[in-house]
CHARMM-style PDB file with segment names, atoms N, HN, CA, C and O in Angstrom:
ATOM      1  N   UNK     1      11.247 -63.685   9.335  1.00  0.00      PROA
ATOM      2  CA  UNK     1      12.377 -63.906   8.465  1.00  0.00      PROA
ATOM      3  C   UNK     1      13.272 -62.675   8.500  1.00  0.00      PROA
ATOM      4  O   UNK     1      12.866 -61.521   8.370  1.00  0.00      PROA
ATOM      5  N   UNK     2      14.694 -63.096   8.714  1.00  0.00      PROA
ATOM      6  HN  UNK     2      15.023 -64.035   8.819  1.00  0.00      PROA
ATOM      7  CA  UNK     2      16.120 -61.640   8.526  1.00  0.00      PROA
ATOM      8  C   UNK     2      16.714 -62.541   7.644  1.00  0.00      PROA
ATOM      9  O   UNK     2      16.369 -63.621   7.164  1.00  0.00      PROA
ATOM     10  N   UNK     3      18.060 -61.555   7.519  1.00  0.00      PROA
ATOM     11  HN  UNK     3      18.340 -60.677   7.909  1.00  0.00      PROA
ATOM     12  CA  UNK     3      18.492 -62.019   6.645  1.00  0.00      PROA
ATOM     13  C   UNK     3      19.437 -63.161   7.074  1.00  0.00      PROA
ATOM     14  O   UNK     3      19.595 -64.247   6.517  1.00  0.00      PROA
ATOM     15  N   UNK     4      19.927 -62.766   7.987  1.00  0.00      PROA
ATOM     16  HN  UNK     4      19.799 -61.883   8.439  1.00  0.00      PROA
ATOM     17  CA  UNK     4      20.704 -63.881   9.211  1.00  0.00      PROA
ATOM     18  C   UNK     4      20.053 -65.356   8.944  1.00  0.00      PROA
ATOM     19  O   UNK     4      20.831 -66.309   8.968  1.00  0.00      PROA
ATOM     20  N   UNK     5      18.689 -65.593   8.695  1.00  0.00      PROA
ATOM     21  HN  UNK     5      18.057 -64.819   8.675  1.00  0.00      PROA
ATOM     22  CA  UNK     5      18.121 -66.896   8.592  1.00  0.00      PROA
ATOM     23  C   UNK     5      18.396 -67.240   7.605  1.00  0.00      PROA
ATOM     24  O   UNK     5      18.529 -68.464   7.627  1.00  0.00      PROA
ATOM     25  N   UNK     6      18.708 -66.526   5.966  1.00  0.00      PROA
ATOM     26  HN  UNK     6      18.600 -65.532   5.948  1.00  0.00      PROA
ATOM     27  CA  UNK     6      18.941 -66.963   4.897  1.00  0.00      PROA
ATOM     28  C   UNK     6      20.168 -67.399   4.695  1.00  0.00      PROA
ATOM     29  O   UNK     6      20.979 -66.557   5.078  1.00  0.00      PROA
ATOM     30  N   UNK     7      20.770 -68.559   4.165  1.00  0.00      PROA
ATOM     31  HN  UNK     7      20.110 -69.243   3.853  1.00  0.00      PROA
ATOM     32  CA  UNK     7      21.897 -69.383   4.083  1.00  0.00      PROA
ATOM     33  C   UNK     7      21.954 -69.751   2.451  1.00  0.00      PROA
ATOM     34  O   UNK     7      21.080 -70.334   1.810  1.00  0.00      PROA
ATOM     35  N   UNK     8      23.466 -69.151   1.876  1.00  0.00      PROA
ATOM     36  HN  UNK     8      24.176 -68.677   2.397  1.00  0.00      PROA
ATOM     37  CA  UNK     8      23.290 -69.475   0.632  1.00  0.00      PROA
ATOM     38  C   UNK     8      25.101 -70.079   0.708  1.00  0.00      PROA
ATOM     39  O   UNK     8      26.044 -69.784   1.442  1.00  0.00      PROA
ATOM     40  N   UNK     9      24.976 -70.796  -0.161  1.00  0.00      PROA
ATOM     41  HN  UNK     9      24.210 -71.036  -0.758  1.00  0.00      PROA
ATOM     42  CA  UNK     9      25.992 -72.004  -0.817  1.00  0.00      PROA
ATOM     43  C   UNK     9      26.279 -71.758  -2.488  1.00  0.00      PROA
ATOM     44  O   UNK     9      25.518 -71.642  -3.447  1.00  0.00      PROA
ATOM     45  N   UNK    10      27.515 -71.743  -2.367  1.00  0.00      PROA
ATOM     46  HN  UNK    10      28.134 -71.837  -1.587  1.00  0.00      PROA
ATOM     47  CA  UNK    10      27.680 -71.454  -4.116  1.00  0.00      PROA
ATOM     48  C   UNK    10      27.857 -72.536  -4.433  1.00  0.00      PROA
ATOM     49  O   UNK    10      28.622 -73.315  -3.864  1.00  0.00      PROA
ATOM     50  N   UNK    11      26.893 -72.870  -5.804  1.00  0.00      PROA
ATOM     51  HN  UNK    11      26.272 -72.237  -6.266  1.00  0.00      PROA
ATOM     52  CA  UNK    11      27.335 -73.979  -6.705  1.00  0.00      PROA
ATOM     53  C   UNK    11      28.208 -73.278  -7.578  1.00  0.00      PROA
ATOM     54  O   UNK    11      28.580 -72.116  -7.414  1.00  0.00      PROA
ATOM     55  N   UNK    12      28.568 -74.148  -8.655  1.00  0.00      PROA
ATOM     56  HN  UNK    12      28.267 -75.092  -8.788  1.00  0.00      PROA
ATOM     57  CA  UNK    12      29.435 -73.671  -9.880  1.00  0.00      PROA
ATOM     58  C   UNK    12      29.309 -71.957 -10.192  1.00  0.00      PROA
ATOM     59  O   UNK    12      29.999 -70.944 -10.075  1.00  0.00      PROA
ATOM     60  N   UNK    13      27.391 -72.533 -10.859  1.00  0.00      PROA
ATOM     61  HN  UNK    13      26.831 -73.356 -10.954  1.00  0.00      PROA
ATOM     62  CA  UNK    13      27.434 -71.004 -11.492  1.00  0.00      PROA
ATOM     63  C   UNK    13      26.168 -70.313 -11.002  1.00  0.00      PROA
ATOM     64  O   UNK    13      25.736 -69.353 -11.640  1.00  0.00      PROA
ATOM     65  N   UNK    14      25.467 -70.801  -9.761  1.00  0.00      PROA
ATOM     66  HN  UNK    14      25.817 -71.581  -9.243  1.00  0.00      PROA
ATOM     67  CA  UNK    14      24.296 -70.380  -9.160  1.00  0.00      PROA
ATOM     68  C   UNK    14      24.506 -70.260  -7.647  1.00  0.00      PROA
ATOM     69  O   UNK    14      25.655 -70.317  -7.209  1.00  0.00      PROA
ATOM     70  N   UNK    15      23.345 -70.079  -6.733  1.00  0.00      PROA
ATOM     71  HN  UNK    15      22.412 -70.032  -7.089  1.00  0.00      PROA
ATOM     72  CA  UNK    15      23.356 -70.258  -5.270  1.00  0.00      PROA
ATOM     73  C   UNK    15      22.400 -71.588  -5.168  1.00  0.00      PROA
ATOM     74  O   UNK    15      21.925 -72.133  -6.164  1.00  0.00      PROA
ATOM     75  N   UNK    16      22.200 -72.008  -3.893  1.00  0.00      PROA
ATOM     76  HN  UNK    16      22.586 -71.565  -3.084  1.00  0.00      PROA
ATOM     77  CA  UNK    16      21.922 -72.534  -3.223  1.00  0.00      PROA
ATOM     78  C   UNK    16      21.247 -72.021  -2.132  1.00  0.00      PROA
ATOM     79  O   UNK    16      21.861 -71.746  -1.101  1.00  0.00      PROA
ATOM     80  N   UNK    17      19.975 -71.849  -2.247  1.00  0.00      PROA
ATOM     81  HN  UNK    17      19.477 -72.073  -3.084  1.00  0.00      PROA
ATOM     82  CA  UNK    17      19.424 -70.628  -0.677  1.00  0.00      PROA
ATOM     83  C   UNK    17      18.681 -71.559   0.003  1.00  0.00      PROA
ATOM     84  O   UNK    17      18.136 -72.445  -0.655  1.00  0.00      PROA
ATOM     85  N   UNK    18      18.494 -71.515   1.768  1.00  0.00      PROA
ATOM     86  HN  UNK    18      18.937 -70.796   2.303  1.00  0.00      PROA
ATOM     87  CA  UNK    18      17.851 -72.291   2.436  1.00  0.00      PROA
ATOM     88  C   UNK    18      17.787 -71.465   3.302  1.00  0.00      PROA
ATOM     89  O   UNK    18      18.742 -70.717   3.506  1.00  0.00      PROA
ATOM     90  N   UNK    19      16.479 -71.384   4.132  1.00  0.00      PROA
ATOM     91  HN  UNK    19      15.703 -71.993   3.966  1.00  0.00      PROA
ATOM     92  CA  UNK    19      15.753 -70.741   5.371  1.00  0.00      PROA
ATOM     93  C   UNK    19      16.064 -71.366   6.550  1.00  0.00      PROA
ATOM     94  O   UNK    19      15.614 -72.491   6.769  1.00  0.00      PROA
ATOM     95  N   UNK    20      16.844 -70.744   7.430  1.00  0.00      PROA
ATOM     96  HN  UNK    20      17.209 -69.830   7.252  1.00  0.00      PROA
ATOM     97  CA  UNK    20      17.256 -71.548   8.373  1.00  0.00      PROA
ATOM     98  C   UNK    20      16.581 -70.821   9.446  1.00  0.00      PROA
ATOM     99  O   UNK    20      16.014 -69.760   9.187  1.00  0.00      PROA
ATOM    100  N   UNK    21      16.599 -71.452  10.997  1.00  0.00      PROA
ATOM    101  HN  UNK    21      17.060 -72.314  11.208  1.00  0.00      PROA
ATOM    102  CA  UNK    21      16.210 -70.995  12.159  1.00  0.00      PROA
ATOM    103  C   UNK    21      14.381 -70.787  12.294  1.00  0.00      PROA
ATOM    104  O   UNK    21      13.635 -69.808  12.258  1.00  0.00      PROA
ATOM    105  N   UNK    22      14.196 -72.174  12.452  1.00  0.00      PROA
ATOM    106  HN  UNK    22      14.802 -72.969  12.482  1.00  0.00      PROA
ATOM    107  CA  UNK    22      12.694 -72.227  12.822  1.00  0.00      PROA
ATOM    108  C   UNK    22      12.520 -72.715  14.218  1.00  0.00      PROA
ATOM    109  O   UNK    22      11.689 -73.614  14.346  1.00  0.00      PROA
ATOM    110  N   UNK    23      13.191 -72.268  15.389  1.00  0.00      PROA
ATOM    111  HN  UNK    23      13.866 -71.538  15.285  1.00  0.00      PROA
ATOM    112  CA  UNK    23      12.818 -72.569  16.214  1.00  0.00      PROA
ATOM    113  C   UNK    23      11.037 -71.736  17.197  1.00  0.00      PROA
ATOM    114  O   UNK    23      10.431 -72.021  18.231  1.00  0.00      PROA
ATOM    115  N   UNK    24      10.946 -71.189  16.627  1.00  0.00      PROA
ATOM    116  HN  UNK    24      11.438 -70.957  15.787  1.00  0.00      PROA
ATOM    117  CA  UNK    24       9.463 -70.049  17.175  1.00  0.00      PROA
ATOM    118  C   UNK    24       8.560 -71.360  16.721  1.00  0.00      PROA
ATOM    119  O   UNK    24       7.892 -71.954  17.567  1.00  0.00      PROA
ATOM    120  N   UNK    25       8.579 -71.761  15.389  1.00  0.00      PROA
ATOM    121  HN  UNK    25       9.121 -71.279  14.702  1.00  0.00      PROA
ATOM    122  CA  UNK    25       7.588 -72.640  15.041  1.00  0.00      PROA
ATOM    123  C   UNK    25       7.809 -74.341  15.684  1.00  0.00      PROA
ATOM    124  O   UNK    25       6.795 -75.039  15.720  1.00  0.00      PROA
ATOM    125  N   UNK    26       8.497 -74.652  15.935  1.00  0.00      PROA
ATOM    126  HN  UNK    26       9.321 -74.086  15.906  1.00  0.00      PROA
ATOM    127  CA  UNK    26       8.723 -75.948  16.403  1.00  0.00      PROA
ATOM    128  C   UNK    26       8.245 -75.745  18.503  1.00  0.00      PROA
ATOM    129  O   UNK    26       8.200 -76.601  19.387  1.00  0.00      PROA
ATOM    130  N   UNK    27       8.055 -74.631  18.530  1.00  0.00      PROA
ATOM    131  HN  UNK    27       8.092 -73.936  17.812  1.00  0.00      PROA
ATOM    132  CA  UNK    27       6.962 -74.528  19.976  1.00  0.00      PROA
ATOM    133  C   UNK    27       5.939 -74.788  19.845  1.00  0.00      PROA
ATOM    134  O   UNK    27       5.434 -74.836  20.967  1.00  0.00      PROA
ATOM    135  N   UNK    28       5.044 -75.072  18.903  1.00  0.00      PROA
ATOM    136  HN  UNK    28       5.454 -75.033  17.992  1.00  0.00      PROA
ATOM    137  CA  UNK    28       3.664 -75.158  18.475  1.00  0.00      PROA
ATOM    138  C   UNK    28       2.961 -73.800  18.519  1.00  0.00      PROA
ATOM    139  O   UNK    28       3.408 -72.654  18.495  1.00  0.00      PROA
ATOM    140  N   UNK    29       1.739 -74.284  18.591  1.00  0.00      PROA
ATOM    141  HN  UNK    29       1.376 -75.215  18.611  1.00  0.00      PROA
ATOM    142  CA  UNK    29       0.392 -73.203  18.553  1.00  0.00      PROA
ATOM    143  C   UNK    29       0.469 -72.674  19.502  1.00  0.00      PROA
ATOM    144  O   UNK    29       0.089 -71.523  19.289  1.00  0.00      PROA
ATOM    145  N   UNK    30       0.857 -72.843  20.916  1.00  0.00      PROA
ATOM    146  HN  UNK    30       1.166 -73.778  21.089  1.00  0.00      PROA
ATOM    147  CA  UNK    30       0.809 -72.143  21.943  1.00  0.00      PROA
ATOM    148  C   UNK    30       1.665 -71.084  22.817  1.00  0.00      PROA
ATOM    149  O   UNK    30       1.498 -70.567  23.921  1.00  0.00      PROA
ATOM    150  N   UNK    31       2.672 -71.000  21.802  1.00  0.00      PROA
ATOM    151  HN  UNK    31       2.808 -71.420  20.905  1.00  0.00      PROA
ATOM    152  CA  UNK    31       3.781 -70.166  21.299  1.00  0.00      PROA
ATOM    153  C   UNK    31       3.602 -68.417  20.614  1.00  0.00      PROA
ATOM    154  O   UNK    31       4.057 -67.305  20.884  1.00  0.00      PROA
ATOM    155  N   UNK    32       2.672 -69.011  19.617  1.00  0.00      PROA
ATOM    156  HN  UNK    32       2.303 -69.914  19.398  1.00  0.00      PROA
ATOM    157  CA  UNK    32       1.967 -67.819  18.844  1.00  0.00      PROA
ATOM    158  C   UNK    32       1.610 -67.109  20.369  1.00  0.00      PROA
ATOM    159  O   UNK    32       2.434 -66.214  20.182  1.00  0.00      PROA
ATOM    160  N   UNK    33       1.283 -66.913  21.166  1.00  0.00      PROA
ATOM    161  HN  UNK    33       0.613 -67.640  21.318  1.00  0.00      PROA
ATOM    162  CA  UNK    33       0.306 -65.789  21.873  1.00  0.00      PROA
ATOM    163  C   UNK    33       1.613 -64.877  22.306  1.00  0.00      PROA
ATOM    164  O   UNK    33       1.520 -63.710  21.925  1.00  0.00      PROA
ATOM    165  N   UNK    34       2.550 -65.133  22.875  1.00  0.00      PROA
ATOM    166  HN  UNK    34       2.626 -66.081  23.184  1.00  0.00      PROA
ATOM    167  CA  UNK    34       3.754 -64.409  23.166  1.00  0.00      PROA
ATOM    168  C   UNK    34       4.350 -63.621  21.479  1.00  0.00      PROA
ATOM    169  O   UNK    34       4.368 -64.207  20.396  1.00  0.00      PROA
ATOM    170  N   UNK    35       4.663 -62.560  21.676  1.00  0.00      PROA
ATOM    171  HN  UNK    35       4.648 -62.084  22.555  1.00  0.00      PROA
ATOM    172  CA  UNK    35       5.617 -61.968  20.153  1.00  0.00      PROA
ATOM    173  C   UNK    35       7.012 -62.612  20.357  1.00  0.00      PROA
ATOM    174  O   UNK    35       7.690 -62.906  21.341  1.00  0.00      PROA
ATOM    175  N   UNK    36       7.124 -62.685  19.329  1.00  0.00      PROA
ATOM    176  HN  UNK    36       6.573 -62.446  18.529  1.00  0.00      PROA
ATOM    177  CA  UNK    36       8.766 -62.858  19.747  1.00  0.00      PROA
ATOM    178  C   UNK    36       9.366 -62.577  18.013  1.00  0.00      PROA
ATOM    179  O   UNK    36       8.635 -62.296  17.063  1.00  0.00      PROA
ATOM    180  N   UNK    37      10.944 -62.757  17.966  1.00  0.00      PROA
ATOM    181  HN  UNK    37      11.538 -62.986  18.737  1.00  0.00      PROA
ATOM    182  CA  UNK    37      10.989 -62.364  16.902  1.00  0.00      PROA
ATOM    183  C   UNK    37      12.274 -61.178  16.751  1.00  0.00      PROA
ATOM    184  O   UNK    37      12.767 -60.726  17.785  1.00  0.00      PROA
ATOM    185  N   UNK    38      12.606 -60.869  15.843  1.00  0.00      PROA
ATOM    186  HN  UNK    38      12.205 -61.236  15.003  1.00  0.00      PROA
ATOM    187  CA  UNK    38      13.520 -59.957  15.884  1.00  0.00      PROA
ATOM    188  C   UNK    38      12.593 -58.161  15.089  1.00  0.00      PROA
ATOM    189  O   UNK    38      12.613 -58.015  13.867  1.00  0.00      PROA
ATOM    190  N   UNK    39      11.993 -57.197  15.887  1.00  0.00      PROA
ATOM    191  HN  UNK    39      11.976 -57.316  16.880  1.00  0.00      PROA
ATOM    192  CA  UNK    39      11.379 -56.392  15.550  1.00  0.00      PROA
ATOM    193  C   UNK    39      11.534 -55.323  14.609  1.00  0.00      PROA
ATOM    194  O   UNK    39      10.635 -54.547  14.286  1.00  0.00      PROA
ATOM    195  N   UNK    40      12.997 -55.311  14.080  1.00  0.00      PROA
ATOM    196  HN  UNK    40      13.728 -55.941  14.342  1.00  0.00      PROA
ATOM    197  CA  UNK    40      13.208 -54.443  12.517  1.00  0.00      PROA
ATOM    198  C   UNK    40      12.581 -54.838  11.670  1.00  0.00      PROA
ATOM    199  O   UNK    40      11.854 -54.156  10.948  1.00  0.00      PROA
ATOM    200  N   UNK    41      12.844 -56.642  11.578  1.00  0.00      PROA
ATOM    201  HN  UNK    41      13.435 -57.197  12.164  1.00  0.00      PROA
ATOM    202  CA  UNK    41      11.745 -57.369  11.159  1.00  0.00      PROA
ATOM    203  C   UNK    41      10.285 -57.772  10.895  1.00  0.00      PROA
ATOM    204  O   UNK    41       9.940 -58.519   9.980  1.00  0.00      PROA
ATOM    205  N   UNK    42       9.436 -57.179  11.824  1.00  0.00      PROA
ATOM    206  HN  UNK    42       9.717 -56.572  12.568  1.00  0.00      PROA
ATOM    207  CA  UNK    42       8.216 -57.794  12.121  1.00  0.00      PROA
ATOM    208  C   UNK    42       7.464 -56.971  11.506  1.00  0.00      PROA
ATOM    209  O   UNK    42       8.055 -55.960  11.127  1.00  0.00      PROA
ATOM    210  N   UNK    43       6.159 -57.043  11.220  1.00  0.00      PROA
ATOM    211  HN  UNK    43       5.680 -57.864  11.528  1.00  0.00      PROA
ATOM    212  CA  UNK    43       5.097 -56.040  10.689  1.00  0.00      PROA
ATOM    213  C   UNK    43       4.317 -55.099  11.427  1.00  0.00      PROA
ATOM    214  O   UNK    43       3.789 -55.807  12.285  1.00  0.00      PROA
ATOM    215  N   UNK    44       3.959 -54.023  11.592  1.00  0.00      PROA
ATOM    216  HN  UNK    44       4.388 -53.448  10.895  1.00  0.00      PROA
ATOM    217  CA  UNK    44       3.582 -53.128  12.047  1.00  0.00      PROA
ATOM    218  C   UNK    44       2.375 -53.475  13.136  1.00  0.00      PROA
ATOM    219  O   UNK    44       2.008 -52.790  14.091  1.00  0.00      PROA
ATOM    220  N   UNK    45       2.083 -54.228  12.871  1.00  0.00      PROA
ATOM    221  HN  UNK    45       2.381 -54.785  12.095  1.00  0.00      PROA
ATOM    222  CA  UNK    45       0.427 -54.256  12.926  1.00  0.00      PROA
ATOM    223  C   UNK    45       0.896 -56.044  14.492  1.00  0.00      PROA
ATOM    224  O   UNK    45      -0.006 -56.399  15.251  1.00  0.00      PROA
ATOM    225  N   UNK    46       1.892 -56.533  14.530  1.00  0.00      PROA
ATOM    226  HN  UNK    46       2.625 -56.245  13.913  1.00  0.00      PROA
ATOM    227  CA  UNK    46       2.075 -57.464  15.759  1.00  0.00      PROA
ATOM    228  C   UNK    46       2.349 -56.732  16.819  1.00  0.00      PROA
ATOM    229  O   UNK    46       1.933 -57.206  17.876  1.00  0.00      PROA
ATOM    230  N   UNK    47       2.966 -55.639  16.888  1.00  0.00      PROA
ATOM    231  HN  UNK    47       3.304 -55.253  16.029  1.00  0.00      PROA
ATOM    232  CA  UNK    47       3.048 -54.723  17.871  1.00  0.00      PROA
ATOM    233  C   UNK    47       1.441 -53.948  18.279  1.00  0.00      PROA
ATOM    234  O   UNK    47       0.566 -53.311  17.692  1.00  0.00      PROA
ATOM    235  N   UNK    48       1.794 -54.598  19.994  1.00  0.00      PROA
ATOM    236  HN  UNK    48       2.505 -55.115  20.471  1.00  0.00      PROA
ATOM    237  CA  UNK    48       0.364 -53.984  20.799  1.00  0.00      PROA
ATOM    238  C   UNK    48      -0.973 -55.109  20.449  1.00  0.00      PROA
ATOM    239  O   UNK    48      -2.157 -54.928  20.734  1.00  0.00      PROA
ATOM    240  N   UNK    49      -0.475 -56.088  19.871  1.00  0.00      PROA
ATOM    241  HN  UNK    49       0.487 -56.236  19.639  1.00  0.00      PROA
ATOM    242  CA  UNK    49      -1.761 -57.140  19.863  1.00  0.00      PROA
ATOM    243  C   UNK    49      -1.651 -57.989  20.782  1.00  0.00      PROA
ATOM    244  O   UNK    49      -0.517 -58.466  20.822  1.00  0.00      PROA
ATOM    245  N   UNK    50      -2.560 -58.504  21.776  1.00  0.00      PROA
ATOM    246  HN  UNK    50      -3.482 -58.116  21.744  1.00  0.00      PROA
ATOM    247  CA  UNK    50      -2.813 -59.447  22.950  1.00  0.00      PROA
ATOM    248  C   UNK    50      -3.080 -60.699  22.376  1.00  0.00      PROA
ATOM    249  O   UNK    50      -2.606 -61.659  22.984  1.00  0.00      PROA
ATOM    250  N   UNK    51      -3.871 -60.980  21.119  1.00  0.00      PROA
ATOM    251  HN  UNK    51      -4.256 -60.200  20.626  1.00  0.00      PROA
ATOM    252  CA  UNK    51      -4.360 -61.931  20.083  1.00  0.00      PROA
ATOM    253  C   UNK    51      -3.673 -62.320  19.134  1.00  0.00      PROA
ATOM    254  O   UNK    51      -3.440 -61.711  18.090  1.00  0.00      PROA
ATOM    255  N   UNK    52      -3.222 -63.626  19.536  1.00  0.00      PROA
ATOM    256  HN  UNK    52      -3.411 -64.121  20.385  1.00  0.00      PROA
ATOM    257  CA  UNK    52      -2.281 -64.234  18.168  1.00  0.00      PROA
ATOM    258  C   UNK    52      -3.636 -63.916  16.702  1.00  0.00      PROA
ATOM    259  O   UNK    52      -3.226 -63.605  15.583  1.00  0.00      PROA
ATOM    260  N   UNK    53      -5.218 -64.067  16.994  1.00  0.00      PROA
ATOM    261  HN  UNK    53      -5.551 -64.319  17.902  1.00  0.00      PROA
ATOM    262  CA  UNK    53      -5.939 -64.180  15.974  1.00  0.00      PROA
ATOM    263  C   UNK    53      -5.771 -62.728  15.281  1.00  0.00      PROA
ATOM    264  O   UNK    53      -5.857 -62.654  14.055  1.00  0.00      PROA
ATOM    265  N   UNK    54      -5.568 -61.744  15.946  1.00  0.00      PROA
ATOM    266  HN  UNK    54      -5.498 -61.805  16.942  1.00  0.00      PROA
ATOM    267  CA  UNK    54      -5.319 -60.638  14.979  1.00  0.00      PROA
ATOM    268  C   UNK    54      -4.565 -60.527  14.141  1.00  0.00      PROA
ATOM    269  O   UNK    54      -4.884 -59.703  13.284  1.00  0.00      PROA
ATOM    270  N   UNK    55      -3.375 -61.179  13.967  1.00  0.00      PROA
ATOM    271  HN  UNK    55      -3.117 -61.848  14.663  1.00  0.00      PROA
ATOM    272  CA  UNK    55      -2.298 -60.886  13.354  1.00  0.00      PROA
ATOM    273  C   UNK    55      -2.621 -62.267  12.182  1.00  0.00      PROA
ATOM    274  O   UNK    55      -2.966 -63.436  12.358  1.00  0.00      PROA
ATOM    275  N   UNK    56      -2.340 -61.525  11.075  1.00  0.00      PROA
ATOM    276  HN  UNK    56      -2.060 -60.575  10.933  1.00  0.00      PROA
ATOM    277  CA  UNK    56      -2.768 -62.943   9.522  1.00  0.00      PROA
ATOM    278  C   UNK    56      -1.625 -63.031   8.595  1.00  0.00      PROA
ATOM    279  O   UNK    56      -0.625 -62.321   8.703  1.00  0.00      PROA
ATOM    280  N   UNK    57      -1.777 -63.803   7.802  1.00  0.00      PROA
ATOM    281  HN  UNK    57      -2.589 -64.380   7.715  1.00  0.00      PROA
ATOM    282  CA  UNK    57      -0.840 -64.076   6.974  1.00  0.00      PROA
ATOM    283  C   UNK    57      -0.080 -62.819   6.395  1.00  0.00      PROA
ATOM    284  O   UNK    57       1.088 -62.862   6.007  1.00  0.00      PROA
ATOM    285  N   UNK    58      -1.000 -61.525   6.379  1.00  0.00      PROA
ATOM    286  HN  UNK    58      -1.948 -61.490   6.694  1.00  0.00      PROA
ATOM    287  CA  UNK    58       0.057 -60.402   5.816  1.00  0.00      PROA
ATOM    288  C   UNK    58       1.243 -60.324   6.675  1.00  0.00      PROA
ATOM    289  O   UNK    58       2.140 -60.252   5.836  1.00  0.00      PROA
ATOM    290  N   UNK    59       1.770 -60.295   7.752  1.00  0.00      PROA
ATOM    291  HN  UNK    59       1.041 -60.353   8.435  1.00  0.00      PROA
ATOM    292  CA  UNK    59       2.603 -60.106   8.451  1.00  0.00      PROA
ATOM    293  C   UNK    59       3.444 -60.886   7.625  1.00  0.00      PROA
ATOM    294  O   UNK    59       3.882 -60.069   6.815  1.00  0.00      PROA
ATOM    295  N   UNK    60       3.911 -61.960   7.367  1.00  0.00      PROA
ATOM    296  HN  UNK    60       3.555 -62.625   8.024  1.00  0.00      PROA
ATOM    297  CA  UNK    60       4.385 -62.617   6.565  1.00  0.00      PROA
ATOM    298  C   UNK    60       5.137 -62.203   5.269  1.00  0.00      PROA
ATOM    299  O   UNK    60       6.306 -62.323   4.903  1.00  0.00      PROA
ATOM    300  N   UNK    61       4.092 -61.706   4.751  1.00  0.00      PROA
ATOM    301  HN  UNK    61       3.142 -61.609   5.047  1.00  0.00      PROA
ATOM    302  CA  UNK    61       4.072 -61.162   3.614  1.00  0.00      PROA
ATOM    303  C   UNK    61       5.253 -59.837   3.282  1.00  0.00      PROA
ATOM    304  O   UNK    61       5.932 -59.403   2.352  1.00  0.00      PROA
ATOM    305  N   UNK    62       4.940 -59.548   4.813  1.00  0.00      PROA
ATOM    306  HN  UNK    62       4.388 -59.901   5.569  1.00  0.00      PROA
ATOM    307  CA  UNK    62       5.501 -57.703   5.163  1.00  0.00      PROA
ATOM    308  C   UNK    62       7.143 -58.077   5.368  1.00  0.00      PROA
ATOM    309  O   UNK    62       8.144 -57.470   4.985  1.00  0.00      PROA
ATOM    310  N   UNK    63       6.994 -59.326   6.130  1.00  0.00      PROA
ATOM    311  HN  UNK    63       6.182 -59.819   6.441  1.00  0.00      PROA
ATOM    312  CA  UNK    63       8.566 -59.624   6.657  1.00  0.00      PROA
ATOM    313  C   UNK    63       9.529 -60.268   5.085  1.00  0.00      PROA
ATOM    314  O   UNK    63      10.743 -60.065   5.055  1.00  0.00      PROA
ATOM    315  N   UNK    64       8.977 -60.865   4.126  1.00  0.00      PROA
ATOM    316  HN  UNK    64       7.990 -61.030   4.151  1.00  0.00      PROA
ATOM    317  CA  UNK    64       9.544 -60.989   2.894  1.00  0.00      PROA
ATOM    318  C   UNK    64       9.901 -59.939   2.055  1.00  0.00      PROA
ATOM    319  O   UNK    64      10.830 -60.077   1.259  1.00  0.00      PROA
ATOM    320  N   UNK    65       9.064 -58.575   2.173  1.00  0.00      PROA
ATOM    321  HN  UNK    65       8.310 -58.463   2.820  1.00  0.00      PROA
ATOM    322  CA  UNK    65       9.463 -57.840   1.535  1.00  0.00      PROA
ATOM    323  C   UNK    65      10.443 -56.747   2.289  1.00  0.00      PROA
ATOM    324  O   UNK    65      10.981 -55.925   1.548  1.00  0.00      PROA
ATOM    325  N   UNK    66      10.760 -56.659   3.924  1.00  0.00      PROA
ATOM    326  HN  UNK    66      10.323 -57.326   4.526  1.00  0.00      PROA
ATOM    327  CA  UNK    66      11.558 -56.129   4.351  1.00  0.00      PROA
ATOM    328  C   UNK    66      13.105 -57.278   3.765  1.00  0.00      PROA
ATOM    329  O   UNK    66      14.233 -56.929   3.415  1.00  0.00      PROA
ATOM    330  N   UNK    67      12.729 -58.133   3.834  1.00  0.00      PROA
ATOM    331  HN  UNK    67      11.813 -58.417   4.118  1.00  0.00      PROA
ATOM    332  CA  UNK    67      13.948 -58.909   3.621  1.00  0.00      PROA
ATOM    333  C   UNK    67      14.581 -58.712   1.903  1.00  0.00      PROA
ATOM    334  O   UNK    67      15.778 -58.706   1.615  1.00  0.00      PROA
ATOM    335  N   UNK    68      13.650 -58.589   1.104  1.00  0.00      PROA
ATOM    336  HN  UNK    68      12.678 -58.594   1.338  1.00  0.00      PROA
ATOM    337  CA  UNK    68      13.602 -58.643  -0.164  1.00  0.00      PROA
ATOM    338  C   UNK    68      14.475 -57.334  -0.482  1.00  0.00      PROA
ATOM    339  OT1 UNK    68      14.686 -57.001  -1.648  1.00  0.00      PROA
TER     340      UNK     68
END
């Protein structure tokens, strides 16, 4: 997740936010083994792994709060 993926729309007196650009995930499972990604972004710990299994949900976690 950047911020580039986040898409917001003004209502009256709020936003409207939606996550756009899921194309990495619409490759399936066999996708994961390659990195890809935009790397200001990514979590420390996907860099230098050969194993999609190494890398877990924290990465995730890491890329929300760079965005945040």
């Amino acid at each position: 997740m950047k911020p580039a993926n986040i898409l917001l729309k003004r209502l009256k007196d709020t936003y409207e936010v939606k996550i756009a650009d899921f194309g990495f995930a619409r490759q399936g499972m066999d996708a994961a083994i390659s990195v890809v990604g935009t790397p200001a972004y990514q979590a420390p710990e996907i860099f230098g792994k050969s194993n999609s299994q190494d890398v877990n949900k924290k990465a995730d976690v890491y890329g929300y709060g760079v965005v945040s």
